[in-house]
C-alpha positions in Angstrom: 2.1 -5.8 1.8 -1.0 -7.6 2.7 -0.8 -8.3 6.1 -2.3 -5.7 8.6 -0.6 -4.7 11.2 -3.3 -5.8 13.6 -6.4 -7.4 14.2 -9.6 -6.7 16.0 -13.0 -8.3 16.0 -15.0 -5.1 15.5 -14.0 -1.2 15.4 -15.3 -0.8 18.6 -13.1 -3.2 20.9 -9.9 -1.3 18.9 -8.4 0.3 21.4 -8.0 3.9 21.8 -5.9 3.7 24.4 -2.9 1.4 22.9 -3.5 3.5 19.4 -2.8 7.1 21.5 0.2 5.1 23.2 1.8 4.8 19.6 1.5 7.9 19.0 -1.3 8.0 16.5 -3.1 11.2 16.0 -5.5 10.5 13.2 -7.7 7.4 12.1 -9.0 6.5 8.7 -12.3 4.6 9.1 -13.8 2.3 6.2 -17.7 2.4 6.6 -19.5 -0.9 5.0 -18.9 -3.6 7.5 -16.1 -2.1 9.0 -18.7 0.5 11.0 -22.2 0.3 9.4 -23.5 -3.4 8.2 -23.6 -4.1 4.5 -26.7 -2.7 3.3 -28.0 -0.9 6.4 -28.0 3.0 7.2 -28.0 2.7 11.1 -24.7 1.9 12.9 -24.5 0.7 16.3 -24.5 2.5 19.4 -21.0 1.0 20.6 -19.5 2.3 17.1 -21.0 5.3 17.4 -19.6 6.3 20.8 -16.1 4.7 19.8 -16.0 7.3 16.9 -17.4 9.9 19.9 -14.8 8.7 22.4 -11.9 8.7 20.3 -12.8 12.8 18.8 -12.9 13.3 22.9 -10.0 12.4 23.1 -8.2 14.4 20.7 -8.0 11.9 17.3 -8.8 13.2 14.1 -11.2 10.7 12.1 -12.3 10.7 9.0 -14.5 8.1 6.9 -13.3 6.9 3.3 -15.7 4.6 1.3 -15.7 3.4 -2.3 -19.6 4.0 -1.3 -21.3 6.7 -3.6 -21.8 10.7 -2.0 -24.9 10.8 -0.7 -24.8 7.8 2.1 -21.3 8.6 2.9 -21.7 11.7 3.5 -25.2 11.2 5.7 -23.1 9.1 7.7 -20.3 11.3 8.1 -21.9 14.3 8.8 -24.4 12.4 11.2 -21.0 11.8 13.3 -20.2 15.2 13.1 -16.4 13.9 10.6 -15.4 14.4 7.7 -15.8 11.7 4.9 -14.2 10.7 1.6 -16.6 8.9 -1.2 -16.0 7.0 -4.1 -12.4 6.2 -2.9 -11.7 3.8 -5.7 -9.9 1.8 -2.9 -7.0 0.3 -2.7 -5.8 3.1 -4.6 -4.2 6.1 -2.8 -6.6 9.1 -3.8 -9.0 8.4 -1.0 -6.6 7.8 1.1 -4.4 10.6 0.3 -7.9 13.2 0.3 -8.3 11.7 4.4 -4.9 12.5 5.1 -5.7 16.5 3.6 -8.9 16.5 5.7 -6.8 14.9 9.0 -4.1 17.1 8.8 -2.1 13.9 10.2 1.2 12.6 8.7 0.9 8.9 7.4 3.2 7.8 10.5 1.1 9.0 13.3 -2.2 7.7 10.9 -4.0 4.5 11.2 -6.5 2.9 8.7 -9.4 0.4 10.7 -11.1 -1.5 7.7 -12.5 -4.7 6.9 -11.3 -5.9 3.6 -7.9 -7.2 3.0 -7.7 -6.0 -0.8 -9.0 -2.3 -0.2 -8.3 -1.0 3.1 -5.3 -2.8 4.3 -3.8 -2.7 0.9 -4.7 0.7 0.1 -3.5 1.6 3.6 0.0 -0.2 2.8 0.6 1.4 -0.8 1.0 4.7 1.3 2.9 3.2 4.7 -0.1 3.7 6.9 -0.6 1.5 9.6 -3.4 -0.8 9.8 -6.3 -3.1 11.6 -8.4 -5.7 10.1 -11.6 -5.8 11.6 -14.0 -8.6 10.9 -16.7 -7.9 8.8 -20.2 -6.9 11.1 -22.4 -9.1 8.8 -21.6 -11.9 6.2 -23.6 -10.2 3.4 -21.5 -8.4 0.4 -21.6 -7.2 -2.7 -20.5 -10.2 -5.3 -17.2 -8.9 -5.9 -16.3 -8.2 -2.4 -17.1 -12.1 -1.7 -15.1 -12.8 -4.5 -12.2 -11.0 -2.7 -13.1 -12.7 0.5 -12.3 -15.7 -0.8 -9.3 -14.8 -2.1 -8.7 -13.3 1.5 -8.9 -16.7 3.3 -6.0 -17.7 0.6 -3.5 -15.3 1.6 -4.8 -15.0 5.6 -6.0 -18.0 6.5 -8.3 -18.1 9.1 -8.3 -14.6 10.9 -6.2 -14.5 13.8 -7.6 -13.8 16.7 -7.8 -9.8 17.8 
């Protein structure tokens, strides 16, 4: 239940390519440290045009954040997708409110996120498939460093993407 299903150093070196050869149709993206650094408003360039690319080519995204409204939303609509705030993460509401929005069935669905405890184990409690990302910066909020910790426990050292 808490292992992902795969591994990549950042969102933007996952690849679109192998995730449309699967057969995946829409993706679930987490936004702090998974696409926009911990405390920061600005996301990369080579995030942004992953999230561009992979609409190009046909995938439905969608963000989901435990993140309040207002940034999520700035974010999301700054992308031009549609995002899910407050997602109480790992439990399924978000979750199940980005599926609504994708219009994708959980086995053709992929959650990218950086945090074992609320992506990849929210993504699990509803048989999505997902990727670990390492986080873009080492800053958190306290308890998400507490749960980092408790990450290395159950992971080890991250494997390698």
């Amino acid at each position: 239940m808490l292992r992902p299903d795969g591994f990549a150093e950042r969102l933007c070196l996952v690849s679109l390519a192998d995730l449309a050869a699967r057969g995946f149709t829409g993706i679930i993206v987490d936004l702090d440290n998974t696409l926009v650094a911990y405390g920061r408003e600005q996301l990369s360039d080579e995030d942004a045009a992953w999230i561009a690319a992979a609409r190009a080519q046909g995938f439905a995204v969608c963000l989901v954040s435990n993140n309040f409204n207002d940034r999520v939303l700035k974010i999301g609509d700054a992308l031009d997708v549609p995002a899910v705030a407050n997602a109480l993460k790992p439990l399924p509401r978000g979750f199940e409110a980005a599926l609504r929005l994708l219009a994708t069935p959980r086995d053709r669905t992929v959650v990218v996120g950086d945090q074992l405890f609320t992506d990849m184990l929210g993504a699990k409690l509803l048989g999505l498939h997902c990727i670990l990302t390492e986080p873009l910066v080492a800053k958190d909020w306290l308890g998400t460093r507490v749960l980092r910790m408790l990450e290395r426990v159950v992971l080890g050292r991250r494997p390698a993407a």
